[in-house]
C-alpha positions in Angstrom: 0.0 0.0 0.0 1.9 3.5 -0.9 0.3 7.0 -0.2 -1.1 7.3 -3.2 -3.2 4.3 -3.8 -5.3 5.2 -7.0 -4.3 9.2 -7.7 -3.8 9.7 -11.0 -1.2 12.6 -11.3 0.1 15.3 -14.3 3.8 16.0 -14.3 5.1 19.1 -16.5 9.0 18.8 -17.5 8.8 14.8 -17.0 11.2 13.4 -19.3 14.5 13.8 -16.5 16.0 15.3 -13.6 13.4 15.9 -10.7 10.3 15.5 -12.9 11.2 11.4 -14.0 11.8 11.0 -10.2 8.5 12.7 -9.3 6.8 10.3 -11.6 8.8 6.9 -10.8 7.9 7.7 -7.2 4.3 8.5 -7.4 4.0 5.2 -9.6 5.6 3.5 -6.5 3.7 5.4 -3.9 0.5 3.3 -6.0 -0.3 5.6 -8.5 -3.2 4.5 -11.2 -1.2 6.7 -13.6 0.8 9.7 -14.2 0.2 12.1 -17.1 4.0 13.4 -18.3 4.3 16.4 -20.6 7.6 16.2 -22.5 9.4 18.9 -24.5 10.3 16.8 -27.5 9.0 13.7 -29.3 12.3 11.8 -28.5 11.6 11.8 -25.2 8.7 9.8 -25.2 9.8 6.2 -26.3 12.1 6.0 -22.4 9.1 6.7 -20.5 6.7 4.2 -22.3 9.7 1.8 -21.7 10.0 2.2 -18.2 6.7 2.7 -17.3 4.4 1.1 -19.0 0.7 1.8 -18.9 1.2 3.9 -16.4 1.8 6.8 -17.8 0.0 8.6 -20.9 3.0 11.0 -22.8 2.5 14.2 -24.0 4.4 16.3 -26.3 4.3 20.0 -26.0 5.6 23.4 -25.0 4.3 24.5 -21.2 4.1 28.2 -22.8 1.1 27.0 -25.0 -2.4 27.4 -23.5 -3.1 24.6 -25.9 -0.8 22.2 -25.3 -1.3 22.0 -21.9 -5.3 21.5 -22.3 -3.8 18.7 -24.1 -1.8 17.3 -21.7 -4.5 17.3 -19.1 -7.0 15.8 -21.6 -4.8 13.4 -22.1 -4.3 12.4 -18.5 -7.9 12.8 -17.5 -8.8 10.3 -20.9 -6.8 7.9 -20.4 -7.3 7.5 -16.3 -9.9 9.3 -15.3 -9.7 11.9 -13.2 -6.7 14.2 -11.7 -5.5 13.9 -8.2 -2.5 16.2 -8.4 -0.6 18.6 -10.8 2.9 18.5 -10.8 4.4 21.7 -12.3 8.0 21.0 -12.7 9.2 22.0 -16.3 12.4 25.2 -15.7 15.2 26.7 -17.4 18.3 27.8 -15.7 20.0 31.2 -16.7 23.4 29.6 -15.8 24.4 32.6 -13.6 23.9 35.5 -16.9 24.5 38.1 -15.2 22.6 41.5 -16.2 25.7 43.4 -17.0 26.8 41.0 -19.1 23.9 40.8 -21.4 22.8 43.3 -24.5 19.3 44.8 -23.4 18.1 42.9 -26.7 19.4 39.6 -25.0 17.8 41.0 -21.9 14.0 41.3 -23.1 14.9 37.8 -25.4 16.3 35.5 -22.2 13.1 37.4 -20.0 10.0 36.7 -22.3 12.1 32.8 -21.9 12.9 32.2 -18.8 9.9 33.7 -17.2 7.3 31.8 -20.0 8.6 28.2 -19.1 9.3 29.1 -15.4 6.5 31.0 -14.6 3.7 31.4 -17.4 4.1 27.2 -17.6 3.5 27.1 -14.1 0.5 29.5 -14.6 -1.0 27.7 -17.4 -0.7 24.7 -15.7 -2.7 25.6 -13.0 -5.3 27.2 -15.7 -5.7 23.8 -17.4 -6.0 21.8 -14.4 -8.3 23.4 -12.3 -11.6 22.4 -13.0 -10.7 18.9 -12.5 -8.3 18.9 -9.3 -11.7 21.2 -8.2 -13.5 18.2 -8.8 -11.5 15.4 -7.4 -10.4 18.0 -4.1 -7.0 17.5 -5.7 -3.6 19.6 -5.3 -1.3 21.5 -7.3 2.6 21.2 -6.5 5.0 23.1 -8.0 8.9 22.8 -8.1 10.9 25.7 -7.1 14.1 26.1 -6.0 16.6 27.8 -3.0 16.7 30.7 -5.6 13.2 31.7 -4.3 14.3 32.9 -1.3 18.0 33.9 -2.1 20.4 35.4 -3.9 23.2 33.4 -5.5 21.7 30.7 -7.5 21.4 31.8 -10.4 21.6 35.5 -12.2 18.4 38.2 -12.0 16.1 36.3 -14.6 16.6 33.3 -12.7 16.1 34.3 -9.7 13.3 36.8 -10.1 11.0 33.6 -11.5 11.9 31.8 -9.0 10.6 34.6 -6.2 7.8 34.8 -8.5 6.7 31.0 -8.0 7.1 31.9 -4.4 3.9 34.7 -4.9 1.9 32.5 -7.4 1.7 29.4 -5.0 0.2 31.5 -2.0 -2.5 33.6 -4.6 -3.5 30.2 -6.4 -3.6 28.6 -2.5 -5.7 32.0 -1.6 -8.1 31.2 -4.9 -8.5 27.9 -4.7 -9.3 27.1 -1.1 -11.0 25.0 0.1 -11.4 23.1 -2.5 -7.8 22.7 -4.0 -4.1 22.6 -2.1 -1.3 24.3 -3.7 1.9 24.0 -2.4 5.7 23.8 -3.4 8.5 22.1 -2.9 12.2 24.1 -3.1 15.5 21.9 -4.3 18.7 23.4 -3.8 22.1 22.3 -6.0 21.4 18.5 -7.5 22.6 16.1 -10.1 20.0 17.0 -12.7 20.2 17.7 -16.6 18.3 21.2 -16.4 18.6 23.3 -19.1 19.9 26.9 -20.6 17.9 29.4 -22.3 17.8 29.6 -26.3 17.8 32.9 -25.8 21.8 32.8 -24.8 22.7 30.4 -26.8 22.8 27.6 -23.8 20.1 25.2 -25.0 22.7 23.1 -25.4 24.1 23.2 -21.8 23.1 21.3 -18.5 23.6 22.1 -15.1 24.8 19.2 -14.4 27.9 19.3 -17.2 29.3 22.0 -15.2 33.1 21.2 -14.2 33.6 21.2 -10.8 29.5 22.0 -10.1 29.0 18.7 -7.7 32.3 18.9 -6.0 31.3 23.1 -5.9 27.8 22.4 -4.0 28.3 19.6 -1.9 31.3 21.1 0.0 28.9 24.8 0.7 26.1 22.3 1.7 26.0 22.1 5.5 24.8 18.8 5.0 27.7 18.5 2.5 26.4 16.3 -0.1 24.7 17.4 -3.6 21.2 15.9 -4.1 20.1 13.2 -6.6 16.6 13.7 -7.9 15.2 11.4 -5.5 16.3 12.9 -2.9 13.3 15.2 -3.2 10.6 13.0 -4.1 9.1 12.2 -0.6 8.0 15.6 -0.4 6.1 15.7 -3.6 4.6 12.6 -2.0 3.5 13.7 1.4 1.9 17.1 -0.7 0.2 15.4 -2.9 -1.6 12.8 -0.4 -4.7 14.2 1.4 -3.9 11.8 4.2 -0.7 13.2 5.1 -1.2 16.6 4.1 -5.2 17.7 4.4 -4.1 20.7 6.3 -1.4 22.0 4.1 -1.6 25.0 1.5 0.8 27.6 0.9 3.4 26.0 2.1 7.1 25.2 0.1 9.5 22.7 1.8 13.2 23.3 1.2 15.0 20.9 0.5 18.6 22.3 -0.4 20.9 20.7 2.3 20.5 23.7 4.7 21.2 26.7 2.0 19.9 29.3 5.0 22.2 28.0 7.6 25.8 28.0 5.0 28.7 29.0 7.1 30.5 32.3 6.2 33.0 32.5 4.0 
């Protein structure tokens, strides 16, 4: 028996990193099935491998209005309902700093990084409503230690990520009682996450970074970086009304004590 005994669940940016750990867990935690929106058609054949009939694939962009109707459809007509909304897809500016950026590259990495980071989330939420309404579902979305400080990424970064911060507590104001919307904050970990087209780092993962594990682990008071799963129980206990019926507005950090980093 797992937490999550028959929820059928919808996870945005699915294909790797935190997302395919979300989803591998939930299925674990007794899932019916899990909805996945992917960014690219060659994503879809690994998670049909590994899971099955458990999970419906989608194809899409999380900026499109219409491609996330279709991703919930898809979830809701292949199992049923929807328990939970997992809004995970993000882009990572890779520390651009303002300075260092034309004002054209400026507006161009902005409209970006804030449509998949925030407008995805919003979109989401849009999409999904009427039926986590209807099942007294939750919303979860992922965030990062970059809503709350400075450091982890540059301005564009970090700003979306203080945005998600201000959308989970409206959308938890909106959509009580019926719907819990929460978040869940990972700090430095071992995941593929992408740059921004817009700088020319569409290309580059966070995780390719020389040095980037050795880099976090040893400013981690816990001094370790985080896998994916490292993560996942949290997504778990928000998403199950059992464990979590009084819980809205809330983000749990899980970034190896980023608050409590000794001085340099």
């Amino acid at each position: 028996m797992g937490w999550l005994d028959g929820y059928v669940a919808l996870v945005t940016g699915g294909a790797s990193g935190i997302g395919r750990a979300v989803v591998k867990r939930f299925i674990a935690e007794g899932c019916t099935g899990v909805g996945v929106m992917v960014r690219s058609a060659e994503q879809v054949d690994g998670l049909v491998a590994e899971f099955g009939d458990k999970v419906v694939v989608s194809v899409g962009d999380v900026r499109s209005p219409a491609d996330n109707v279709a991703a919930v459809e898809a979830t809701v007509a292949r199992f049923g309902k929807l328990d939970t909304l997992v809004g995970n897809a993000g882009v990572w500016d890779f520390f651009a700093r303002l300075e260092k950026m034309s004002t054209e590259q400026v507006a161009e990495s902005f409209d970006e990084i804030f449509g998949v980071n925030v407008k995805g989330y919003v979109l989401a939420a849009s999409a999904a409503a009427p039926h986590l309404r209807a099942s007294g579902g939750s919303m979860i979305f992922t965030l990062s230690n970059s809503a709350f400080y400075a450091g982890g990424g540059g301005p564009l970064y970090v700003a979306s990520k203080h945005a998600g911060v201000g959308l989970i507590k409206q959308l938890a104001y909106e959509f009580a009682p019926d719907v819990r919307v929460n978040g869940v904050a990972p700090g430095g970990t071992v995941t593929p996450l992408r740059g921004p087209a817009s700088l020319g780092k569409q290309e580059k993962r966070l995780s390719e970074i020389p040095g980037f594990e050795d880099s976090v682990a040893n400013a981690m008071p816990l001094k370790f970086i985080a896998q994916p799963e490292d993560h996942t129980g949290h997504y778990v206990l928000l998403a199950s009304k059992a464990n979590s019926r009084a819980t809205t507005a809330a983000i749990i950090q899980s970034d190896g004590g980023w608050e409590i980093r000794p001085m340099r």
